[in-house]
C-alpha positions, 0 to 999 in steps of 0.5 A: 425504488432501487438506489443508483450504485456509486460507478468506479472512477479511480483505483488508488495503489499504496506502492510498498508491498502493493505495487513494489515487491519492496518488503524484503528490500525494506527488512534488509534495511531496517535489519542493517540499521537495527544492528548498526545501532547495536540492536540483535536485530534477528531476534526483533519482532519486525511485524511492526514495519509492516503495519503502514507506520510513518518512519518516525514512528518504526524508529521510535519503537525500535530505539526510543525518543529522538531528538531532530537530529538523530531522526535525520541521522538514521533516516539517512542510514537507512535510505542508504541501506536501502538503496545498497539492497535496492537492485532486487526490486521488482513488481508484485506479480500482476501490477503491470496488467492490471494497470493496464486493464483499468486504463483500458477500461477508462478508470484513472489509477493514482499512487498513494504512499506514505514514502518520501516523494524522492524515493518513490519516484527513484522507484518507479523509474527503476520498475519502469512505472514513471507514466503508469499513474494519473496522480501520485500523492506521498506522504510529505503532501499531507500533515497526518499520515495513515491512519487519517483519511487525508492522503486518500481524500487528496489523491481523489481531489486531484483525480477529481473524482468522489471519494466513494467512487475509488478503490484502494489497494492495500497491504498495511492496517493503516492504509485500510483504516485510512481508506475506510474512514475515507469511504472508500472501498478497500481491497488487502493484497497481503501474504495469508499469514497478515490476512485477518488483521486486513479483515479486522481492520475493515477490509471490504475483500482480502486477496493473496494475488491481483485477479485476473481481470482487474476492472472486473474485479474492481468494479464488482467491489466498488459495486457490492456485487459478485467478484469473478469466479476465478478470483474466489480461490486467492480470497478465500486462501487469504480468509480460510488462513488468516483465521 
């Protein structure tokens, strides 16, 4: 007897680096305040910011223990060096179309970040995104953030859909293992250069940019099956240079 494949319900977009072109945004910052606190910040190995670490962490690493309230100093420091860089934030290619596919297709879209829920709405106001999304879940909605399955398994909750019925969209090695351990599927968006640790960390499919036909795409995933042919070039860029 063949076994009844699990149909899409639900896309889930992380929103840094996925949804907001928001990495150069996010490296003036963090460079900023880096050097505020008297570190050579061009001369740091940056690569941990972008591998999906809550806040407290990224400082931590950068500049040791903190006590509660230098956590809030620099956290504070580092909103305002964000929103000083903020004008330039744009969409990653393709965000708005394929949002706009899936609705067409009738599968739900949810925003699932590990960012300050302030923050995220500032920016999807400012990427004109406000009503884009069925569900958006941020980080302070969960007590353990990625790696932990937790942020994904809430957003499908208020979706009301199954958790092996979703998609994520990922750019950081702890969105994908959070996804995996979720039992979701997940797709990497990342630049080839960051690809093969998306595919080490579990990634179900690697891409460099949004296929041209997102519910295609996405259904195919969810579903093991062929991906579109036009979208094979971007996936195998993104292994091809990440070995």
């Amino acid at each position: 007897m063949r076994s009844i494949l699990p149909m899409l319900s639900a896309v889930l977009f992380d929103l840094d680096g996925v949804v907001a072109d928001s990495h150069p945004v996010h490296e003036v910052a963090w460079k900023a305040l880096l050097a505020e606190q008297g570190l050579d910040a061009e001369s740091l190995d940056l690569s941990f910011l972008y591998a999906g670490h809550p806040r407290r962490e990224i400082l931590v690493h950068y500049v040791g223990t903190l006590d509660e309230e230098r956590f809030e100093h620099l956290s504070s420091r580092k909103d305002h060096f964000y929103a000083q860089a903020a004008s330039r934030l744009t969409t990653k290619p393709g965000i708005p179309e394929a949002l706009a596919q899936l609705r067409a297709a009738g599968i739900r879209c949810a925003l699932v970040t590990s960012a300050a829920r302030d923050r995220t709405w500032d920016t999807l106001t400012q990427l004109h995104l406000e009503g884009a999304f069925d569900a958006v879940v941020v980080g302070g909605d969960v007590e353990i953030a990625k790696p932990a399955p937790d942020i994904f398994l809430l957003a499908a909750s208020k979706l009301g859909v199954a958790p092996e019925n979703c998609v994520v969209v990922e750019d950081s090695v702890a969105g994908v293992q959070a996804a995996a351990r979720a039992g979701m599927r997940c797709a990497g968006f990342a630049l080839p250069e960051r690809a093969e640790e998306l595919w080490q960390a579990g990634a179900t499919d690697v891409f460099t940019a949004l296929p041209a036909d997102a519910a295609l795409y996405f259904q195919g995933l969810q579903q093991g099956t062929a991906l579109p042919a036009e979208h094979a070039g971007a996936r195998m860029a993104a292994r091809d240079t990440g070995k």
